[in-house]
LONUVO-691730 format. One line per 5 residues: their letters; for each residue y, z, x of C-alpha. Coordinates in nm, 2 decimals, decimal comma, always signed. Layout:
REM LONUVO-691730
a> Y:Z:X  ...
END
This chain:
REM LONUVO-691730
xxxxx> -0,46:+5,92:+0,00  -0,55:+5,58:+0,06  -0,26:+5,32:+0,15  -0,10:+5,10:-0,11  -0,22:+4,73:-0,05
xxxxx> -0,10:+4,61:-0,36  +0,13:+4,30:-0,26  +0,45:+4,20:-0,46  +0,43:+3,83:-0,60  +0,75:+3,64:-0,54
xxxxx> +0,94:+3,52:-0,88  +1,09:+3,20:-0,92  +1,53:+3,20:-0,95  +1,56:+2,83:-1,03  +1,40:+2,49:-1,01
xxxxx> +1,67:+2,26:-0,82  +1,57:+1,85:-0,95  +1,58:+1,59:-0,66  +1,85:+1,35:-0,74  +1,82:+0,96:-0,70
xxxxx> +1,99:+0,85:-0,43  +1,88:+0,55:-0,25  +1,98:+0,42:+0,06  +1,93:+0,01:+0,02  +1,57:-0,06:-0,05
xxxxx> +1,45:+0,32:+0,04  +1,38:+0,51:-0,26  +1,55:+0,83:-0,18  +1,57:+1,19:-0,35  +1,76:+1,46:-0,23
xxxxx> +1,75:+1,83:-0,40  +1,93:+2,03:-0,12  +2,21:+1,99:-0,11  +2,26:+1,98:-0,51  +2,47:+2,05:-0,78
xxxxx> +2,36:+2,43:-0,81  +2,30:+2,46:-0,43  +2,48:+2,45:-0,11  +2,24:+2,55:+0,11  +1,88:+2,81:+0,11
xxxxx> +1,95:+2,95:+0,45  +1,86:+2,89:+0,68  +1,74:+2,59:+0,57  +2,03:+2,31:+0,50  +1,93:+1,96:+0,36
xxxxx> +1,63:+1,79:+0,26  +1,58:+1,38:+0,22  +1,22:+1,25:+0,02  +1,19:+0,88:+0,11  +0,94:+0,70:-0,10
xxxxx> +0,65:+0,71:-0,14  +0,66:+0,31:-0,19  +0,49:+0,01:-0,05  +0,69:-0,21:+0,22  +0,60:-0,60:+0,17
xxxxx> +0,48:-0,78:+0,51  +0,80:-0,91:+0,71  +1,02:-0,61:+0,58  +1,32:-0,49:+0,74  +1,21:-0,17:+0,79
xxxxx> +1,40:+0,18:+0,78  +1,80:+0,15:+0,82  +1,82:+0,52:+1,09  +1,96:+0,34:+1,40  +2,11:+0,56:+1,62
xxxxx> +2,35:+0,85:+1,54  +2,43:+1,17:+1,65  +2,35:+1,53:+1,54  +2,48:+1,86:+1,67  +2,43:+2,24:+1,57
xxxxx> +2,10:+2,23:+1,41  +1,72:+2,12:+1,39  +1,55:+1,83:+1,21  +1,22:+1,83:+1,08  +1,07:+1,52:+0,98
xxxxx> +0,74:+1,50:+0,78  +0,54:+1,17:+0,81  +0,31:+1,18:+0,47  +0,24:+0,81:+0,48  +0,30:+0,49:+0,73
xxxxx> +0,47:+0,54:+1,03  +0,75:+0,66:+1,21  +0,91:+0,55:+1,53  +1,16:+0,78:+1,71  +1,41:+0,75:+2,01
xxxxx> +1,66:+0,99:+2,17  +1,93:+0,97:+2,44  +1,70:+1,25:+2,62  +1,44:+0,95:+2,67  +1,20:+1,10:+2,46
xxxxx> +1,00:+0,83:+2,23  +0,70:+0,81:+2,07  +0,56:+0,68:+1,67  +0,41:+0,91:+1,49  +0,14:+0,84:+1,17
xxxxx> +0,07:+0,95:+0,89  -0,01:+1,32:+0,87  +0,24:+1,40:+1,19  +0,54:+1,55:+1,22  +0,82:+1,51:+1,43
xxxxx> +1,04:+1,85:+1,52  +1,39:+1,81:+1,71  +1,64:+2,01:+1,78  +1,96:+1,85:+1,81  +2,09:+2,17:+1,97
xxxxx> +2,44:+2,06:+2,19  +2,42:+1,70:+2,09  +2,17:+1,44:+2,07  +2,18:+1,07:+1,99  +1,85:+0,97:+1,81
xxxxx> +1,71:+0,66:+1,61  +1,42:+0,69:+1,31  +1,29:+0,32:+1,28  +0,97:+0,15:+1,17  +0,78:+0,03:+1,43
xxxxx> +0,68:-0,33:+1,51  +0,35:-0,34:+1,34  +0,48:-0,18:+1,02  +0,80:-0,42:+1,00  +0,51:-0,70:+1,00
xxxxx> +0,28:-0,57:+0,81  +0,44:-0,34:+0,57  +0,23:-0,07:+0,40  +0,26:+0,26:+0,24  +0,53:+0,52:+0,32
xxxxx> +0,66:+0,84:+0,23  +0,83:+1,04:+0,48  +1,06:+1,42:+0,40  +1,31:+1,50:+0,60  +1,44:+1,90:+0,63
xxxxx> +1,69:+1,99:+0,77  +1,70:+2,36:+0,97  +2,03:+2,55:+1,07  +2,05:+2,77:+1,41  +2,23:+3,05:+1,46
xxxxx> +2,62:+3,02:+1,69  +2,39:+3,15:+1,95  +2,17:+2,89:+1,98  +2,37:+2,63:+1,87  +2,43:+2,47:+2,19
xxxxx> +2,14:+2,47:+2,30  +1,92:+2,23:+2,51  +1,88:+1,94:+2,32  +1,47:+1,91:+2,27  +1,18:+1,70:+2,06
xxxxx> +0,82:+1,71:+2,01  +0,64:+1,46:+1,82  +0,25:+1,54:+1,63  +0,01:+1,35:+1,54  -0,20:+1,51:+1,27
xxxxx> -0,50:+1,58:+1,46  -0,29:+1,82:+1,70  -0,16:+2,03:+1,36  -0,44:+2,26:+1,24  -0,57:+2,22:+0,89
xxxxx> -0,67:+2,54:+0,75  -0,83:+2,58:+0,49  -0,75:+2,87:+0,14  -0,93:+3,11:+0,03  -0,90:+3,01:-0,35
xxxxx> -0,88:+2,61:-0,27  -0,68:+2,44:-0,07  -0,57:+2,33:+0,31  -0,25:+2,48:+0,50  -0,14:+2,20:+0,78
xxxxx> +0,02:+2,46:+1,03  +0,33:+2,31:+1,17  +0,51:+2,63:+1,32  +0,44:+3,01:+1,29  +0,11:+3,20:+1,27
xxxxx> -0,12:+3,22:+1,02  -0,45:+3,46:+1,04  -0,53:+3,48:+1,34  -0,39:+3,05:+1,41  -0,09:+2,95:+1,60
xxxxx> +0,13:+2,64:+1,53  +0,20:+2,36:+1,82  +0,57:+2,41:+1,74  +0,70:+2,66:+1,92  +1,05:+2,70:+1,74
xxxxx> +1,37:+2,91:+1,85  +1,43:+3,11:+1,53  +1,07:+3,17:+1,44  +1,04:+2,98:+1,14  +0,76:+2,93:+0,94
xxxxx> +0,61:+2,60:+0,82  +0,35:+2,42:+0,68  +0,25:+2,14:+0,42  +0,01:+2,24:+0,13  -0,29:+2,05:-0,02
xxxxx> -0,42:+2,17:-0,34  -0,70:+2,07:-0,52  -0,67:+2,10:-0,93  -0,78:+2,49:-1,02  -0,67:+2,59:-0,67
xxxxx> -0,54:+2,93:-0,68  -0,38:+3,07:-0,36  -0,19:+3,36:-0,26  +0,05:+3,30:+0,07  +0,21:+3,61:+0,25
xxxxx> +0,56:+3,60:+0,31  +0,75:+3,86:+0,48  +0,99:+4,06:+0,26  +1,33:+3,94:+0,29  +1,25:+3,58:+0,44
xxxxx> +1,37:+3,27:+0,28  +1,13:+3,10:+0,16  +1,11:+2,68:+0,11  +0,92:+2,53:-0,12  +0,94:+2,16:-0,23
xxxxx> +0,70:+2,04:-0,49  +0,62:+1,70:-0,35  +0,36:+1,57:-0,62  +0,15:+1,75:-0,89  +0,18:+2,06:-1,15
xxxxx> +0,20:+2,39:-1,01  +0,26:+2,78:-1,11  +0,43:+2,97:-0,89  +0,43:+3,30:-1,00  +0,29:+3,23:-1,29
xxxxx> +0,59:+3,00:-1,41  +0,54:+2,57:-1,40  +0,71:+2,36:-1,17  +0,77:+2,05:-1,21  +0,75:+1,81:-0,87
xxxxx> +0,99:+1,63:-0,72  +1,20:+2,00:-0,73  +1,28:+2,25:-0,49  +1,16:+2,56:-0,59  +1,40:+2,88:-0,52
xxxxx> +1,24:+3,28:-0,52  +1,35:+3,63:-0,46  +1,35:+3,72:-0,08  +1,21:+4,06:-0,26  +0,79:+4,02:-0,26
xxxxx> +0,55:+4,00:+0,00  +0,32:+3,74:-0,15  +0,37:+3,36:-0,29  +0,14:+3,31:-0,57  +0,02:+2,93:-0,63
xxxxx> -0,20:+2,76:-0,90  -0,24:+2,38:-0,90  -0,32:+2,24:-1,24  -0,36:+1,90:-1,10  -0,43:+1,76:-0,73
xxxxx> -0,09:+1,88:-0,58  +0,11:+1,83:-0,25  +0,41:+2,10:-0,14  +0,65:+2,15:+0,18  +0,59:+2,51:+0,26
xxxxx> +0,80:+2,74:+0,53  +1,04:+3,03:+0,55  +1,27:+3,18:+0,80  +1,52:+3,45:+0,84  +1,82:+3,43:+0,66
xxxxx> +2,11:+3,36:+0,90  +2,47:+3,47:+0,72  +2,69:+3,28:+0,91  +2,99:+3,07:+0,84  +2,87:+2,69:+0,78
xxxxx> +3,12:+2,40:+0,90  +2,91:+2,06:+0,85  +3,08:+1,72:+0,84  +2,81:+1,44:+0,83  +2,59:+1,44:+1,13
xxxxx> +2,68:+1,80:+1,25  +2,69:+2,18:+1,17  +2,88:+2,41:+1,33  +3,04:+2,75:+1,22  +3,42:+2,65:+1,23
xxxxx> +3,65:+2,37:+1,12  +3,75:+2,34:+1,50  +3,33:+2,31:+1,61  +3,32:+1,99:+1,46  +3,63:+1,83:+1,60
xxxxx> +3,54:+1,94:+1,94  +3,15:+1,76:+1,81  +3,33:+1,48:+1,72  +3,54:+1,44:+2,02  +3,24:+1,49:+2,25
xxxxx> +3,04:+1,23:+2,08  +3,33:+1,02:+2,14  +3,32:+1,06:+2,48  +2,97:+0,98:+2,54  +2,87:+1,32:+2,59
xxxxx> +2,55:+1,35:+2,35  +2,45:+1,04:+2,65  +2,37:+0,69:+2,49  +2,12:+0,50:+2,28  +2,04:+0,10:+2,26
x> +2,02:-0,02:+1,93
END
């Protein structure tokens, strides 16, 4: 008897709204965390910012430096540009269509700016933001970054429409440039209107999906953008149809199931994790950071 390649479609649990939440003149939404949801582990936080248009002589985004500890950012540049900086010496600026990846790991003092040209200039911009937990074991681990411009991230194109930017993971046969520690999986979608696409997804992954703009089915259900789109960890296939030109944030990643002690800029496991955080910052162990 011939095997059973049928594959199990995802359904969709909820649709979690991104919630208004500006930071001065940087339109912000946020829909992890929310009202309904703490966190989609392993996956902890996500910031959209913009998209807008910056006048010439603007001041720029307000991410001086600050500290992190305990977990990973992931920071997607969909339009203008992005300047980073880290007390590991690592800096670069990154355009549209990059990404940046760091992992914050035992402590790390960083700063997301606009560059010179774009403070004179202005332009465009529209930037996510994830953030990714790591597991007690890896939580201390040696603070790292790697920053992408888009012709280093492959853009692969769907059967049934589409293009699948690989970030991190493998897909058929094509390896992301981010090599991560936990073995997530992650991507940005481009789908045309009438695009119909069906995206394997290990059976008990988490999966994270963000609607960034357009009308999508996932599962056969509408979604609405601007909304983080939970599933079942049950299937073994994510079934998409754009009904207009549409953008998503696309990864997944083991579910972790650990205690989760966050207070601002870092995630531990325990209450006394993030005073000892604290304490270190303090100190000036994360190392330092000109403004």
């Amino acid at each position: 008897m011939p095997a059973d390649t049928t594959q199990t479609v995802r359904r969709v649990i909820a649709q979690h709204p991104a919630k208004r939440d500006d930071i001065g003149d940087l339109v912000t939404r946020r829909p992890l965390p929310g009202p309904q949801l703490e966190q989609l582990d392993p996956f902890l936080f996500l910031n959209h910012h913009g998209p807008q248009t910056y006048p010439a002589n603007n001041g720029g985004l307000p991410f001086g430096p600050h500290p992190h500890r305990g977990f990973e950012t992931v920071t997607f540049i969909l339009e203008g540009s992005l300047a980073h900086a880290d007390s590991t010496q690592h800096q670069s600026v990154i355009h549209t269509g990059g990404v940046q990846w760091m992992t914050a790991g035992s402590g790390i003092v960083h700063a997301e700016i606009s560059p010179p040209e774009f403070l004179l200039d202005g332009g465009p911009l529209e930037i996510l933001q994830l953030w990714v937990n790591l597991p007690a074991r890896l939580k201390m681990s040696e603070p790292r970054y790697v920053g992408l411009q888009q012709t280093s991230i492959p853009a692969i194109a769907l059967p049934g429409g589409g293009e699948l930017n690989l970030i991190a993971g493998e897909w058929e046969g094509s390896v992301g440039p981010i090599e991560t520690l936990t073995g997530v999986f992650m991507s940005t979608l481009r789908l045309p209107a009438g695009a119909n696409v069906a995206l394997p997804v290990a059976p008990r992954r988490q999966v994270f999906l963000y609607v960034v703009e357009g009308n999508v089915e996932v599962g056969g259900e509408p979604v609405q953008p601007h909304h983080l789109i939970e599933v079942d960890r049950e299937g073994d296939s994510l079934a998409l149809e754009a009904n207009s030109d549409a953008r998503l944030l696309f990864g997944h990643g083991d579910v972790i199931d650990e205690p989760v002690y966050s207070h601002g800029p870092f995630v531990m496991n325990t209450r006394e994790e993030i005073v000892q955080a604290v304490e270190d910052y303090q100190n000036g162990r994360f190392g330092g950071l000109d403004a």
